[in-house]
N, C-alpha and C positions, 0 to 999 in steps of 0.2 A: 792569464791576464794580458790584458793588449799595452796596458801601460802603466805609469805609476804616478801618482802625487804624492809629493810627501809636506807635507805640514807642522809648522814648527813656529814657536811662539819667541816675541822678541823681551818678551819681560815685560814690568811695569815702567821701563824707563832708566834705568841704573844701567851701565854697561857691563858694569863690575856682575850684576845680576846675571848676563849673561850666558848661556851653559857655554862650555868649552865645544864638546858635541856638536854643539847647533852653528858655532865663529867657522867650524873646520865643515861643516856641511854648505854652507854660503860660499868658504874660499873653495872646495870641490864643485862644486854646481853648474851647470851650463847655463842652467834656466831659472833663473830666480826673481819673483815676483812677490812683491808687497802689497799688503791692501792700502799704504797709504802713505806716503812719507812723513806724516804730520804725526811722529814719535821721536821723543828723545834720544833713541839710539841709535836712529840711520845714519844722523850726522857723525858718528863715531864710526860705522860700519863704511861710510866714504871713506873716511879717513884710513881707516885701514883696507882701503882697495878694492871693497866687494862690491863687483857689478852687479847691477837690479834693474830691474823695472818695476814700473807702480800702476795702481789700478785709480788713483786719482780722476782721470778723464771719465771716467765711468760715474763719479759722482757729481759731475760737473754734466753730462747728460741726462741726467734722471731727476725728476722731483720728490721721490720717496727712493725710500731704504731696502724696500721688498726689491724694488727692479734691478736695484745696484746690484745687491745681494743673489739676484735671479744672473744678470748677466757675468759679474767675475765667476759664478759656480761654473757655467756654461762655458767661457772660454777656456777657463784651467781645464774642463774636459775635453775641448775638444783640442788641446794643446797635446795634453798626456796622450791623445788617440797617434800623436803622430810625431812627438820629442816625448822621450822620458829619459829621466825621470823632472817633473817641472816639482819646484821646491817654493811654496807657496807661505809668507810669514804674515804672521799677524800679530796684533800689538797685544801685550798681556798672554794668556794662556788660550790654547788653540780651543780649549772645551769651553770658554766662558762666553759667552755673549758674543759669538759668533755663527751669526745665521749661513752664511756662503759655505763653511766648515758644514755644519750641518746637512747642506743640500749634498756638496760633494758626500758624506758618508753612505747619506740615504740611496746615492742614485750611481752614486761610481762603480759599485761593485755588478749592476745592472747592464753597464756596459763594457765589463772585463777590464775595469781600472782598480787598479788595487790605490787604495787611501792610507797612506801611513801616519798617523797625528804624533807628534813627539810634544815634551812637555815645555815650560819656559814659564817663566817665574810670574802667576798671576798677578794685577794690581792689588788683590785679595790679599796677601801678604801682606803688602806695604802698609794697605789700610786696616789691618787686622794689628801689625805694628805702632804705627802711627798714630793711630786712633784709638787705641787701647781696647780693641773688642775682643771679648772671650765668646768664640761661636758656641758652645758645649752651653752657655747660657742662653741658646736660643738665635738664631740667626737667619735674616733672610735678606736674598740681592734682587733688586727689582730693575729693569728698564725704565729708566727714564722717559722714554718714548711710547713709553705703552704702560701707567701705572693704573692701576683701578684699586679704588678704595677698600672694596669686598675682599679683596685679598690680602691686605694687611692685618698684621696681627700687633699690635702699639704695645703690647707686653714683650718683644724680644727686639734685640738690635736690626734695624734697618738699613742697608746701605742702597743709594738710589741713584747706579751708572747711568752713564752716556746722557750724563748734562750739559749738553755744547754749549749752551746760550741762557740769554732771558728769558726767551721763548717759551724753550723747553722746562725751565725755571717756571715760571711760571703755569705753566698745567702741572707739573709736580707739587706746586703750592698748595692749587684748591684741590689738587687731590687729596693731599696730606691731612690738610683743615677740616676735611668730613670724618678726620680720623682723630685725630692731634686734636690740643688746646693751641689759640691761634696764637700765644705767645710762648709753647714748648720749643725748648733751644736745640737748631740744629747746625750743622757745620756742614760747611763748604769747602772739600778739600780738591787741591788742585794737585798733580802730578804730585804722587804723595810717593818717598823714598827716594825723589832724582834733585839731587844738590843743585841748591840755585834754584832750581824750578819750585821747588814746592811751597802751598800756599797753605792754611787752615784758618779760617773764619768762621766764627758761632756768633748765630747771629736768633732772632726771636724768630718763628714761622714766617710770622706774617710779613716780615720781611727779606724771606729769600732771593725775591726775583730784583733787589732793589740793589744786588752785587752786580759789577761792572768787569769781572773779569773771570768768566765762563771758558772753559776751552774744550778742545775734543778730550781731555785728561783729567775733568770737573767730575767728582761724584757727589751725592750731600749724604752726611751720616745723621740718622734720626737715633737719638736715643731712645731705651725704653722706657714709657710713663713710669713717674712714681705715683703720682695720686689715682687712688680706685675711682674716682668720678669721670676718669678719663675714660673708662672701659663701659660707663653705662648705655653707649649705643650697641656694645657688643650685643648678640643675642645668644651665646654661648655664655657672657657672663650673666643674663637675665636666667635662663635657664639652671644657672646654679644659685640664685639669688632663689628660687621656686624648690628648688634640691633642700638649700637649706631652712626655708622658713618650715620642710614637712618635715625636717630633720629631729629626732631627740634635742638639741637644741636650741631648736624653731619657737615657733610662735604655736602655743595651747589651740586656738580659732583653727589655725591652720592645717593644724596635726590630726584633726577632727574629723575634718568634712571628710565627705564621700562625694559619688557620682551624682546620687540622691540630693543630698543636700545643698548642694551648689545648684542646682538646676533654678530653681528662682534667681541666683543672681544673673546668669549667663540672662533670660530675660528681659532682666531691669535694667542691666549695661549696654544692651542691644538698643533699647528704647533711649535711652540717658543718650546714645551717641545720636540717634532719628533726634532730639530737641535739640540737639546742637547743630544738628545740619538745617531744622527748619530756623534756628536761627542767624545763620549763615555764619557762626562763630568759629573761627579757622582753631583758633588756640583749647578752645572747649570738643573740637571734634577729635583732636591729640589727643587729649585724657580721656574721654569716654571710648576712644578706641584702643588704649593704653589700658583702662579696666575691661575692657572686652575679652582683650588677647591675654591678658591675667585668669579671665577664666577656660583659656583654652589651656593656659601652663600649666594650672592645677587640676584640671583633668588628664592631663597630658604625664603630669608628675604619681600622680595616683594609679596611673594604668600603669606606669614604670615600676614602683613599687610592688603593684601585684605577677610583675612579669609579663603582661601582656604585650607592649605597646610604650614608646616614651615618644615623645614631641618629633624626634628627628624621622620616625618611623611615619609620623602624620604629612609632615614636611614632604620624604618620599610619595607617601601614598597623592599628597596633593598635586607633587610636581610630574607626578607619570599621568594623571590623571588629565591636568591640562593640557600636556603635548598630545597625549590621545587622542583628545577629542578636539582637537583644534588641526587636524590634516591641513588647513588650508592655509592655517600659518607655520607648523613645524613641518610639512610633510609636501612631498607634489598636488595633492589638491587644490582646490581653487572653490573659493564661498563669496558673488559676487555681492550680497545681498543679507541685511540679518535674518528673513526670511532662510535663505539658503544656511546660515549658519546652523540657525534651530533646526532645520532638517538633518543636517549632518549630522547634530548633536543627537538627537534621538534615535537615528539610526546606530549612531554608535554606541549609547547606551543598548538597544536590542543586540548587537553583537555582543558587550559585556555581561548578555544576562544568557548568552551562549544560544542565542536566537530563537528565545523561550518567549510568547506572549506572557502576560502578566494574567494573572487570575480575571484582574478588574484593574480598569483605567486608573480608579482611587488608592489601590494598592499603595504607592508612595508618599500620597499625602500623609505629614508625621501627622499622628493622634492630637498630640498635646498643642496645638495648634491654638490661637484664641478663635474664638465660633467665625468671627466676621471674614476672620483673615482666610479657616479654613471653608465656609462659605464659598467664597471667591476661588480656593482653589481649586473645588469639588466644579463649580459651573466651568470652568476654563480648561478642564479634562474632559466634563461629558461634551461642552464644544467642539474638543478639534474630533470628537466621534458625530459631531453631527446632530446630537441634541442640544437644539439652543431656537431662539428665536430668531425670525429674521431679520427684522428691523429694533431699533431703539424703539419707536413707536407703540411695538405689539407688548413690550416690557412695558413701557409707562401704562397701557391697558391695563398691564396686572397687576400693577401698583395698587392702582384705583379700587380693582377689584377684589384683593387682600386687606387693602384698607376698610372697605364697606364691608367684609367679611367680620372685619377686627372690630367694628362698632355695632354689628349686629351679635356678636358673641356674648351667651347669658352669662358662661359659667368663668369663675378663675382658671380653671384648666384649661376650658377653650380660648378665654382671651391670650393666656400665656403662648398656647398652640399659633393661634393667627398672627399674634404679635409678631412671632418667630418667624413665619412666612413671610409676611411683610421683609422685614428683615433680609430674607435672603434675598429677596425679587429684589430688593435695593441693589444690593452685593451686583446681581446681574446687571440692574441699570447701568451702575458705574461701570463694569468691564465693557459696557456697549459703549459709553461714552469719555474710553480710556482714562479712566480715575480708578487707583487705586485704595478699595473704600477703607483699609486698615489708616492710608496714612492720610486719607481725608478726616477722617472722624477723628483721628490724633491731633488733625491741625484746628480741628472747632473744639476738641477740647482746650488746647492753648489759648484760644482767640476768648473763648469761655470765662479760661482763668485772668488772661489780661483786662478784661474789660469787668468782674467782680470787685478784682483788684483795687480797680479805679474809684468804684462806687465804694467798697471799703475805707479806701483813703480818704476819699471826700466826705463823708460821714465823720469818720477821725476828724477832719479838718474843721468842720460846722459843729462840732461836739454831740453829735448827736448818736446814739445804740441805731445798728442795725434793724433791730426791731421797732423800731420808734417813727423811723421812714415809711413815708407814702409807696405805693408802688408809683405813682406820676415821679415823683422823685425819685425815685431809683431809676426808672426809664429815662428821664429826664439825663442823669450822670453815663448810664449805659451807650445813651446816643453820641456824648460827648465823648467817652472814648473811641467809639465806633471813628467818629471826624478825625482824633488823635493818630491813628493807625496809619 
């Protein structure tokens, strides 16, 4: 080794804290550099005589933390290439939230520097004292600067460093509040363990950022929810929520079904969330997509069960699925066009099928399909092969001529036959004239039921039976919804 760092932590702030060790490696030392003067102990480490230098100017040239962090690793290396040994401190404990420490370990031994890290009294401590946390019931420390909601777990103690400011206050807030109840108490502890300095304020969520006295020594401690309504955005607690209704003792309905049996609903919840979207209803598209994903749980829970297969296995299977076949956004390819996307996609599908043709283009359309829908998907395969017509034109021809087919037809079976036809040549139309005929014929059923509706209530209204009405008078109310629309 060409040279040495060694690394040693100043504590949370207390001097008393200090290792003996580490007072007697500062008074030995030639070379001794701080990340920062702006801790409680340096002014005691004046005092007792120990020369230092600081990396302060360093964050006074940089607008982020990564550069700081890039440049002290880079000078203390290239210091130790040519003084060692350089004695590098940092505030709290050298392993905790120290990215620079990090680089040096990762990269010093790459250039024949040997990295020595010694220990020194984490702020961990203090606030494990202080704050009355028992880690063994669950515990986790987040950056303040970098908090993301998916990562917390609101069931065990949260403590949430390097809170400088409001600033930073403030994105720790709305992070929190996609997790938290916007009025669960948390505390704002300030240099916690250093006499005189120390602060602790509990205060309601939503008012964290509304404290006035932040420092580089600020952490906030989030307690763990007590009420179970706080966990219902979990999906780890939804999935045990689907554990237990199949449970012995669960819900009878639930304990029941099978793969079989549910398949109607998965159906009916799939359409229930399409009439919430044709009604542009935000709060109605939540719950029918909310019973949607209910019937992927209990399928999901029922493969668990027989061993096959549980929800997280699907999860997998989805998320390797998307990065596959999306090159162009996980990977170096490049998809300028959705055109260009569906290429890729396909193509990559025939890689997954080990670069096997399919029997038949139809091969993948599922069976249980409804007729119209699969209609549409049978002409939209023998399409991209080439069978299709050319123009929109040459389809409304065979409208005409499936319809004159259909009125010439003697028998029940042949009418049923031509009807059918017709039917599909529709299905084609629409694909020629970008309509999708599943979710058009859904929307004239709607438009169907609203406007009955109407002629119903106004009947109710004049006291008059349905059956009692003119068809002028039913047209008559029909038109007038029609205007109402």
């Amino acid at each position: 080794m060409r040279g040495k760092i060694i690394v040693a932590g100043l504590g949370f702030g207390d001097e008393q804290a200090l290792p003996l060790g580490t007072l007697m490696l500062f008074e030995e030392s030639k070379h001794v550099w701080l990340r920062t003067e702006k801790h409680p102990v340096v002014r005691w480490l004046k005092q007792k005589g120990i020369h230092f230098q600081t990396f302060d100017s360093v964050y006074e040239a940089h607008d982020d933390f990564p550069s700081v962090y890039r440049e002290i690793a880079d000078r203390l290396l290239s210091m130790a290439e040519h003084s060692s040994p350089v004695v590098y401190a940092v505030p709290g404990h050298p392993m905790v939230a120290e990215k620079a420490v990090q680089i040096l370990r990762n990269e010093g031994p790459g250039r024949g520097i040997e990295v020595e890290v010694r220990g020194g009294g984490s702020f961990l401590d203090a606030a494990f004292a202080r704050l009355g946390i028992d880690p063994i019931e669950g515990f986790q420390l987040a950056d303040g600067n970098d908090l993301h909601p998916s990562r917390i777990d609101p069931r065990i103690h949260l403590l949430v460093g390097q809170v400088y400011d409001r600033f930073i206050a403030s994105d720790v807030k709305l992070s929190l509040m996609e997790v938290y109840p916007d009025d669960h108490p948390v505390r704002i502890a300030t240099a916690l363990g250093v006499k005189g300095l120390e602060r602790i304020e509990t205060v309601p969520l939503f008012q964290l950022d509304r404290a006035d006295h932040f420092t580089d020594l600020t952490s906030v401690y989030v307690p763990p929810v007590q009420s179970e309504t706080a966990l219902y955005r979990r999906f780890d607690f939804l999935a045990q929520v689907i554990e237990h209704l199949r449970s012995p003792e669960g819900c009878p309905w639930d304990r029941k079904q099978t793969h079989e049996s549910l398949r109607p609903y998965l159906i009916e919840e799939a359409y229930e969330f399409l009439d919430a979207v044709a009604d542009q209803d935000e709060e109605a598209m939540a719950d029918e997509l909310g019973d949607v994903l209910l019937q992927v749980m209990l399928h999901a829970q029922i493969a668990k069960e027989r061993g096959t297969f549980d929800i997280y296995e699907v999860i997998h299977r989805l998320s390797d699925k998307m990065i596959r076949r999306h090159p162009h956004v996980f990977g170096g390819q490049t998809a300028e066009t959705a055109d260009d996307v569906k290429r890729k996609w396909e193509e990559i599908k025939k890689e997954e099928r080990g670069g096997q043709e399919e029997q038949s283009l139809l091969d993948r359309i599922p069976e249980h399909l409804p007729a119209l829908l699969k209609s549409y998907e049978q002409q939209k395969k023998a399409a991209k092969a080439g069978f299709d017509w050319e123009t929109k034109e040459d389809v409304l021809e065979k409208v005409h001529e499936e319809l004159k087919e259909l009125f010439e037809a003697e028998t029940p079976e042949e009418r049923e036959e031509e009807f059918g036809d017709l039917l599909f040549v529709l299905g084609s139309l629409a694909r020629f004239m970008g309509i999708h005929p599943e979710l058009a014929l859904l929307g004239a059923c709607r438009k169907f039921d609203r406007r009955f509706r109407y002629i119903e209530k106004q009947a109710k209204a004049h006291g008059k039976p349905l059956e009692e009405l003119s068809m002028e008078q039913m047209d008559a109310w029909w038109n007038e919804a029609k205007l109402a629309e």
